[in-house]
N, C-alpha and C positions, 0 to 999 in steps of 0.2 A: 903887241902886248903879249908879255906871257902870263901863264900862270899855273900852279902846278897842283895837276888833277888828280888824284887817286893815284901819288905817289908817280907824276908823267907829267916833264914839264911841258906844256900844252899851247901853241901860240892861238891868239884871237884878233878880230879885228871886229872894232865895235864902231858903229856907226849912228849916231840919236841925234844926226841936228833936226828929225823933225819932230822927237821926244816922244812919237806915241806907240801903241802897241808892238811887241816883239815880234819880232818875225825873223826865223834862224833860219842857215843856209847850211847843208850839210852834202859835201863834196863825193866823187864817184873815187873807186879803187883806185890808184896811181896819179890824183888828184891830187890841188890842195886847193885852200880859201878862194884862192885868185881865180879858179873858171869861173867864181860867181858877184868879179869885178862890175861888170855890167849891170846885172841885175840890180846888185848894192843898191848904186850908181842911183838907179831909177826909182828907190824904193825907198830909201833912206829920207827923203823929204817927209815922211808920212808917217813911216815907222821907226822904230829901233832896229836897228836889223845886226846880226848877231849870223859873223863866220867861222869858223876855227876850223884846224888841221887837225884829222884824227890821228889817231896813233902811228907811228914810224911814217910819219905823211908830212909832206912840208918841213915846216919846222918843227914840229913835234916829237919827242923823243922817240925809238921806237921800245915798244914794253920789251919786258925781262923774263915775261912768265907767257905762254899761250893763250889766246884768248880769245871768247865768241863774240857774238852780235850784242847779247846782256850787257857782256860787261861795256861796248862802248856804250849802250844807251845810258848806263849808268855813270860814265863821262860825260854825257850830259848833264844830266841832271846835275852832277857837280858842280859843271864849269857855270850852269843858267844859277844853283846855288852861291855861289862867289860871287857872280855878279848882280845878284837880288833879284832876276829875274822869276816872278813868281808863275807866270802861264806864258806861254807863248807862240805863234803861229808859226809851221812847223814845214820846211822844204827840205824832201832829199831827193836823189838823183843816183840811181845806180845804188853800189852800196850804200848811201847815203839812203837812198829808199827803206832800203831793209832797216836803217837803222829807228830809221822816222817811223817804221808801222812799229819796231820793237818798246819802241820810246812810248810812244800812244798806248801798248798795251799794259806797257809798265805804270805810267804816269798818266791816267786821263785826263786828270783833273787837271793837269797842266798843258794842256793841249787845246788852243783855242781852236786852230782849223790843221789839218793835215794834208798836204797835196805829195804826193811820189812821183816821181819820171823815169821810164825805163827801169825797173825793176821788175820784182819777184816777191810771193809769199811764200819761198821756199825754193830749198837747191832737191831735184827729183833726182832720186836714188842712180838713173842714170848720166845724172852730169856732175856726179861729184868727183869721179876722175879726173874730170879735166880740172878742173881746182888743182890737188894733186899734182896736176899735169904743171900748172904756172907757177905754182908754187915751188915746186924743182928746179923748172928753168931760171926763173929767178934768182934761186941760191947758186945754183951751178953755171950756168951761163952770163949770169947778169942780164941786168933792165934792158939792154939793148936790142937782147934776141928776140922781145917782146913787144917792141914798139910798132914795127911795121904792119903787123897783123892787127895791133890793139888801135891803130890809127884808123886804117880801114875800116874795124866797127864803128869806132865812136864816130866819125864825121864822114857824110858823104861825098866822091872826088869835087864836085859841084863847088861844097864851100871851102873847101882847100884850095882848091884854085881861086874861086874869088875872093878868100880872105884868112891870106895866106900868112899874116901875124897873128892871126887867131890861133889857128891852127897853129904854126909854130911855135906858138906860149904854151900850150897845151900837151905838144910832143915833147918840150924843153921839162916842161916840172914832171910828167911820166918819165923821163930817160935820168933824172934827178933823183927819183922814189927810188929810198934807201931801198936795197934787196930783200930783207928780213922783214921790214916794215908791212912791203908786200905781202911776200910769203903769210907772213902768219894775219894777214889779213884775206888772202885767199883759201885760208884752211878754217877762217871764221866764218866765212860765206860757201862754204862744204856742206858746212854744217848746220846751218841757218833753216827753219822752216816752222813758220808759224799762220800758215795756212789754216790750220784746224779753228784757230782760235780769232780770225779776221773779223766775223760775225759778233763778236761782242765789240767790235768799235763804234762806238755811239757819235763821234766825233765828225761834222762838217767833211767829206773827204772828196780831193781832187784828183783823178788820175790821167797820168799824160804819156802817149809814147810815142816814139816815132818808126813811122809807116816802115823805112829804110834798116828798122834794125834788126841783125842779123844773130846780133848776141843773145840778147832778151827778145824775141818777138813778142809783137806787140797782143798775144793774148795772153799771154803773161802776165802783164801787166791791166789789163781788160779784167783778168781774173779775181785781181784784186776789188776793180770796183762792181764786180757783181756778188761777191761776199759782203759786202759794206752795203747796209739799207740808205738809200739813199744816194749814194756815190756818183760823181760826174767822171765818166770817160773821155778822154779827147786826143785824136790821133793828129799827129801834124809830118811835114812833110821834109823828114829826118831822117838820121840814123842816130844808133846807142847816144849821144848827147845832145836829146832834144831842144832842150832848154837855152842851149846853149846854141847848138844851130840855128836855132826859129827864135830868136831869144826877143824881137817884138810882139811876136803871135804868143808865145809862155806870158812873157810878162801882161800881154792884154788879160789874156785867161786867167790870171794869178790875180790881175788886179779886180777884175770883176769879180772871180769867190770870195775875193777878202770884205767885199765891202758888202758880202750879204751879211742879215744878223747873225750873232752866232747864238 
């Protein structure tokens, strides 16, 4: 399905045959809806659950103008408007994280539970070069210079070898992601930090990383749920796409915080 978000025509993929609460899936950088096939899959009995392709990602246009972390959460909020979603439980992964903690700060009230995987509250002054750095390649080289190295973080040899259509689904729609798309999604994640302000999330929050990652190590993401009162940590035995490596050990974890009260 498409639909067109804050002037970006936006694909989604809605899933309600079990009609009940929302629960969004929101994709890593070079990503699209589909690494969170699985997941759906599992969840959709129960819940609403609710994918879409961010900006110049998938099938989604790529923007015209430059743009941060804000304005996607404000993409959200759009697209969860169009489709009358008035609250709902809230997964990102990678940039998908940052966009999930900016969404939350933006929109509480509409946030029933929050979990993040392999992310960040923030790019530290000395890794915004490299941003910079992909961001270049990208424009000047193309997706492809980018894949070999971006493959190695996200998955460990382990599940490449033992499951090696995964992995190739995953290397195919990365080597797919428009260049520009990238880029000015790499220069939104530069600039990304909302560290100072994590301590005001009052919201249910899960965090998840894996042991294996090289990209975001996993106190990174640790960091997040020691700023959040209350916040669950949980390391599993991954690299940068946990969720998706460990994706029965995620989904058991994901299923047990949902079904605390909120």
């Amino acid at each position: 399905m498409q639909v067109k978000i804050n002037g970006i025509e936006t694909r989604y993929v809605l899933s309600n045959e079990g009609g009940g609460p929302w629960l969004t899936f929101i994709h890593q950088l070079g990503g699209d809806l589909s690494v969170w096939d699985p997941l759906a899959g599992y969840f959709r009995g129960d819940f609403t659950v609710l994918r879409y392709d961010l900006r110049g990602h998938g099938k989604t246009a790529v923007s015209s103008e430059p743009f941060g972390i804000a304005d996607l959460s404000r993409d959200l909020a759009a697209l969860l408007d169009a489709l009358g979603a008035p609250t709902t439980h809230l997964v990102g992964m990678s940039m998908g994280g940052m966009i999930a903690q900016q969404f939350t700060l933006d929109h509480p009230s509409r946030v029933d539970t929050l979990t993040v995987a392999d992310t960040t509250g923030g790019t530290l002054p000395d890794g915004r070069a490299l941003w910079d750095q992909r961001a270049a390649a990208a424009r000047t080289e193309g997706m492809a210079s980018l894949v070999p190295a971006t493959m190695s973080r996200w998955l460990t040899p382990d599940f490449q070898a033992e499951h090696p259509e995964a992995a190739e689904q995953i290397r195919d729609v990365l080597t797919h992601t428009l260049p520009e798309g990238y880029a000015m999604a790499c220069e939104a994640l530069r600039d990304f930090d909302v560290r100072s302000k994590l301590g005001t999330i009052l919201r249910p929050t899960l965090t998840v990383a894996g042991r294996h990652d090289t990209g975001t190590p996993p106190a990174a993401t640790q960091a997040i749920a020691d700023a959040i009162e209350g916040a669950q940590f949980e390391l599993l035995d991954a690299a940068h796409l946990a969720p998706i490596e460990q994706s029965h050990r995620f989904a058991a974890l994901l299923e047990t915080f949902l079904e605390r009260p909120v």
